[in-house]
C-alpha positions as CSV (number, residue, x, y, z in Angstrom):
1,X,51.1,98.1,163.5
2,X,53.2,98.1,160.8
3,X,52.2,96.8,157.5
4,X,54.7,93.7,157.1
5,X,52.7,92.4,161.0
6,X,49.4,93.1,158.9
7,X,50.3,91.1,156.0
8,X,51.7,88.3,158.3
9,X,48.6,88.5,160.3
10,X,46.4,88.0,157.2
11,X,48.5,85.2,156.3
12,X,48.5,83.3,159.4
13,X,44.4,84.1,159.6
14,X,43.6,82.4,156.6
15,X,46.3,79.3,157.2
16,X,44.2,78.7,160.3
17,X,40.9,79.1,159.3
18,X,41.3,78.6,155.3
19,X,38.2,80.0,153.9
20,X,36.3,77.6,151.4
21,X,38.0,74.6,152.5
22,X,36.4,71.2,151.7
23,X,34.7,69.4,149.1
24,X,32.4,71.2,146.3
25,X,29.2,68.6,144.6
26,X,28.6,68.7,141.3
27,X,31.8,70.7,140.6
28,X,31.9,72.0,137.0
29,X,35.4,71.7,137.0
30,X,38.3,70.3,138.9
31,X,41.7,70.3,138.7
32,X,44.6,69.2,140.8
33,X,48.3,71.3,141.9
34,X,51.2,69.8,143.2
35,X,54.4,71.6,143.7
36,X,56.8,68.3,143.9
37,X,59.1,70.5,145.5
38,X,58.0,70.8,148.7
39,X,54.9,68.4,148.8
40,X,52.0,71.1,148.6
41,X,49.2,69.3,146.8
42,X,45.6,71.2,146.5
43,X,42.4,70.4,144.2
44,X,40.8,73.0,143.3
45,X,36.2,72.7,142.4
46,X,34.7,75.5,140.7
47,X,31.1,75.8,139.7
48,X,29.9,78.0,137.5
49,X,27.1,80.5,136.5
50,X,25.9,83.2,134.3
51,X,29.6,83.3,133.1
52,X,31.0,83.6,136.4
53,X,32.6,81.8,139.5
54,X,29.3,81.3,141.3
55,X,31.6,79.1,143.8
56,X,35.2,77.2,144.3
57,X,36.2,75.4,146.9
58,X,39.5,73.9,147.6
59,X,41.6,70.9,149.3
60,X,44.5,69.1,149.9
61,X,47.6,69.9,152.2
62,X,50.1,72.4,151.8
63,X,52.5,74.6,154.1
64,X,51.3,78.0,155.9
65,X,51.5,80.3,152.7
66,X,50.2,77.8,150.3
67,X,46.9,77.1,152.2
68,X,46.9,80.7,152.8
69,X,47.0,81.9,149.3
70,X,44.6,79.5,148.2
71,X,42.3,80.7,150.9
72,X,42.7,84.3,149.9
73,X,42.6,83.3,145.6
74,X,39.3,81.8,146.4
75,X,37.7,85.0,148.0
76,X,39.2,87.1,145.3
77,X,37.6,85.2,142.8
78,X,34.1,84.1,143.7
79,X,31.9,85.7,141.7
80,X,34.4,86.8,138.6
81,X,34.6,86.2,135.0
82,X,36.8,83.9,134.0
83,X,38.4,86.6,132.4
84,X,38.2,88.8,135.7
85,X,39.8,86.1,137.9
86,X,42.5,85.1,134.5
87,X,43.3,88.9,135.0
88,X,43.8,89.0,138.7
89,X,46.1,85.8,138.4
90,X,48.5,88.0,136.2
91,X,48.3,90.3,138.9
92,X,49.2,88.4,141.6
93,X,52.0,86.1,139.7
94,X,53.7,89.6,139.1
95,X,53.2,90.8,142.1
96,X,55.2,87.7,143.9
97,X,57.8,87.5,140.9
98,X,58.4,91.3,140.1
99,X,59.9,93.5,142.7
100,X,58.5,96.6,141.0
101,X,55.0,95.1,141.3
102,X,52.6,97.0,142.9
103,X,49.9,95.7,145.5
104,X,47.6,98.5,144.4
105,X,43.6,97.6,144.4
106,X,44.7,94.0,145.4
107,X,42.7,94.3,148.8
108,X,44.1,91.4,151.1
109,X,46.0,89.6,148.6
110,X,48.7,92.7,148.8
111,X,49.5,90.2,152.1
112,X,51.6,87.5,149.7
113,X,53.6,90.2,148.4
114,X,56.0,89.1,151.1
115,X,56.0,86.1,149.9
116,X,58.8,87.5,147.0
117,X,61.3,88.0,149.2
118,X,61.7,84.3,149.7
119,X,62.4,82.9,145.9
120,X,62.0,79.4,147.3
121,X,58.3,79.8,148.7
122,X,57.1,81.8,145.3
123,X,56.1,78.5,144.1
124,X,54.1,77.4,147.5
125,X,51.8,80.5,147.1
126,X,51.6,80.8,143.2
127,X,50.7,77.1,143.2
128,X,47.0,77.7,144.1
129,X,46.5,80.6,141.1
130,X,48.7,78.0,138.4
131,X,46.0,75.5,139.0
132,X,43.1,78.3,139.0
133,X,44.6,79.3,135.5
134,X,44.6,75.6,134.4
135,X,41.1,75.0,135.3
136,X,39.9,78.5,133.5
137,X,41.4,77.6,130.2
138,X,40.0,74.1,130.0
139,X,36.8,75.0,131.0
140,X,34.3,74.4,128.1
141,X,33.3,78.1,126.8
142,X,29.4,77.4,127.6
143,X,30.4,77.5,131.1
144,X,32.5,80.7,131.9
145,X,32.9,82.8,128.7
146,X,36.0,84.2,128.4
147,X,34.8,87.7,127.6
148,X,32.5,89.5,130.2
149,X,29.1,90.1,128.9
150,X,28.4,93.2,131.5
């Protein structure tokens, strides 16, 4: 199998069974996307604890690599600092905008580097990490501080 199939097998995976899909009570923070574009829309719940993502949950409606990417961004970040999962959204926003950007250490999230080669579908999957971002810098500092104390 070559590795384009595997990354277009991850992505049609998680569009079909989207991983932390629904609501989230008591959410510590909340924050809506919506790409005007093309009509993706998402809200994003995180709760936090001990100065990390103890969970985050998403909804909303969105084409195949936008619920996808979401699905995938909340994995990645469940359980990281806000300046862990502030880090990894550089990663990934380079890694669908720079064509020199490597997928390195990225685990399954190296699946939207395919994503880059169509310019117009960039925005559906960085949509999910742009509202991750917002929510990480309004989040009130006794929450998630943005320094890891490990």
């Amino acid at each position: 199998m070559e590795l384009n199939d595997l990354y277009r097998d991850v992505i049609l995976d998680h569009n079909r069974r989207p991983r932390n899909f629904g609501g989230l009570e008591a959410a510590d923070a909340s924050v809506e996307g919506f790409n005007p574009l093309c009509g993706d829309r998402l809200t994003l719940r995180l709760k936090f604890s001990t100065g990390k993502i103890a969970d985050i949950k998403f909804e909303g409606q969105g084409c195949a690599i936008s619920t996808a990417s979401a699905s995938l961004m909340t994995e990645a970040v469940k359980g990281k600092t806000r300046a862990e999962a502030l880090q990894l959204f550089d990663r990934v926003h380079r890694l669908l905008t720079d064509d020199g950007a490597s997928a390195d250490e990225l685990g399954k999230l190296a699946a939207l580097s395919g994503v880059r080669e169509f310019p117009a579908r960039v925005k559906c999957a960085s949509l999910c990490w742009h509202t991750l971002a917002s929510a990480l810098k309004s989040t009130d500092s006794h929450l998630l501080p943005a320094v890891s104390t490990e």
